[in-house]
C-alpha positions in Angstrom: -100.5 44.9 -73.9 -100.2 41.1 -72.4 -101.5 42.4 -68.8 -98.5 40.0 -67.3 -98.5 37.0 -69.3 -96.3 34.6 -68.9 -94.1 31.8 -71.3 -96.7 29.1 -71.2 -99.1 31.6 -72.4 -97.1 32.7 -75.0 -95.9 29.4 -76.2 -99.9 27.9 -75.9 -100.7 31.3 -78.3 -98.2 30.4 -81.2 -99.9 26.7 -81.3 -103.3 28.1 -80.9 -102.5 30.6 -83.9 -100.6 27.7 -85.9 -104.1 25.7 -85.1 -107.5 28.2 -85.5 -110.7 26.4 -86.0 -112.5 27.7 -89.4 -114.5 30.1 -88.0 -111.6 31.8 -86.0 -109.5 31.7 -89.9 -112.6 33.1 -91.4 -113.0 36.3 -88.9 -109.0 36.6 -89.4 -109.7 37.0 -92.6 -111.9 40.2 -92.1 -109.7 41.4 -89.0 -106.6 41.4 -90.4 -104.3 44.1 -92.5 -106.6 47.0 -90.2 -109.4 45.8 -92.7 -111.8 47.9 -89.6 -109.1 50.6 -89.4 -107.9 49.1 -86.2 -104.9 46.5 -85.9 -106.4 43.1 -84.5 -104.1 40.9 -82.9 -105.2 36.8 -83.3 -104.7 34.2 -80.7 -103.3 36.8 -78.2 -101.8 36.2 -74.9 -103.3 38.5 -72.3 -103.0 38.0 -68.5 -103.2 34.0 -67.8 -105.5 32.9 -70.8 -105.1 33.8 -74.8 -107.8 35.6 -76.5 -108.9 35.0 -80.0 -108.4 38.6 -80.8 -107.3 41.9 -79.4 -107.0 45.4 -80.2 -104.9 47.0 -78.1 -106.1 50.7 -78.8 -109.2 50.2 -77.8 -109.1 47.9 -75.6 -111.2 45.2 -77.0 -111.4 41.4 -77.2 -113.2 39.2 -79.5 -114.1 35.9 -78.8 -115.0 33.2 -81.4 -116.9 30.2 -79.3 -117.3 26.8 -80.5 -120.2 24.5 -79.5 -118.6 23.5 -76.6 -119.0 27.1 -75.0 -122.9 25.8 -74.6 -121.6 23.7 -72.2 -123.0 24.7 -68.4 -119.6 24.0 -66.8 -117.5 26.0 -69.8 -120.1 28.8 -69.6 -118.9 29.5 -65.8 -115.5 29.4 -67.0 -116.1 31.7 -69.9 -117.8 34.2 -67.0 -115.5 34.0 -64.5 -112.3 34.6 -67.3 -114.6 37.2 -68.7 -115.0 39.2 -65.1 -111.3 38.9 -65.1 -110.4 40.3 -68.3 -113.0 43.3 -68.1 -111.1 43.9 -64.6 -108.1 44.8 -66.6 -110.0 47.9 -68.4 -110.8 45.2 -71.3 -113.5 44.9 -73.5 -115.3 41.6 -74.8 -118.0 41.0 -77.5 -118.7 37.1 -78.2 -119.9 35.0 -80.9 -120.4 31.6 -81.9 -119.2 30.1 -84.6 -122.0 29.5 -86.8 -122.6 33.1 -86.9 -119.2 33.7 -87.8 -119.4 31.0 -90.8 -123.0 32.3 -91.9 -123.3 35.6 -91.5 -119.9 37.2 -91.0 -121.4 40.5 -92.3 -123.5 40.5 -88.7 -120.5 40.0 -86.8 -118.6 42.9 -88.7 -121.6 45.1 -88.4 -121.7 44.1 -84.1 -118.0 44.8 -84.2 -117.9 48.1 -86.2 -121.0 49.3 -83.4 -118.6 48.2 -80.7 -115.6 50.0 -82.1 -117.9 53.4 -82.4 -119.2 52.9 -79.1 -115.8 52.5 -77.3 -114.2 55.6 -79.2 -117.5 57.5 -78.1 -116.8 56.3 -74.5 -113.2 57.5 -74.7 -113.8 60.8 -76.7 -116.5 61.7 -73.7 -114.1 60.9 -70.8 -116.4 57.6 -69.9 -114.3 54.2 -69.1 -117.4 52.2 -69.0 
């Protein structure tokens, strides 16, 4: 479930969870308590970096990105620990934070479709 992760990721995942921006509080809000029917995990440590949130079960990570993410040299980042994470069987669906704040009903919607999708892809057999 943490894919390896070590102390300094665990210990930078309690202060990122003590410290969530507003969006990442406000998706909480909505992830939390199975409020999908599926038990999100925020700030989680998982391999060397810590996700927003994960759900174990179905393997999926949700990433709430803040302006700075629209920076050319973060964006390379973000791909690269992307590539890495989906090479551990994972699963990511992005979105910024303004969409979180002003239309979280979007982002519920684009996660429920995810959910379906995954439990389609492991119902039929398919990994990808």
């Amino acid at each position: 479930m943490h894919f390896g992760a070590g102390k300094k990721t665990f210990q930078f995942a309690a202060m990122l969870r003590k410290n969530m921006t507003p969006a990442e509080k406000y998706l909480w809000k909505h992830l939390r308590l199975n409020a999908l029917g599926f038990k999100f995990r925020a700030q989680h440590p998982l391999y060397r970096y810590v996700v927003d949130f994960y759900c174990h079960k179905i393997k999926l990570v949700i990433e709430a990105d803040g302006s700075i993410h629209s920076i050319e040299e973060v964006q390379l980042n973000d791909k690269d620990r992307e590539q890495q994470i989906i090479s551990l069987g994972l699963h990511i669906i992005r979105f910024d934070n303004d969409t979180i704040m002003q239309n979280i009903q979007f982002v519920l919607d684009s996660v429920l479709r995810k959910i379906e999708e995954l439990r389609t892809q492991s119902e039929s057999g398919n990994s990808d």
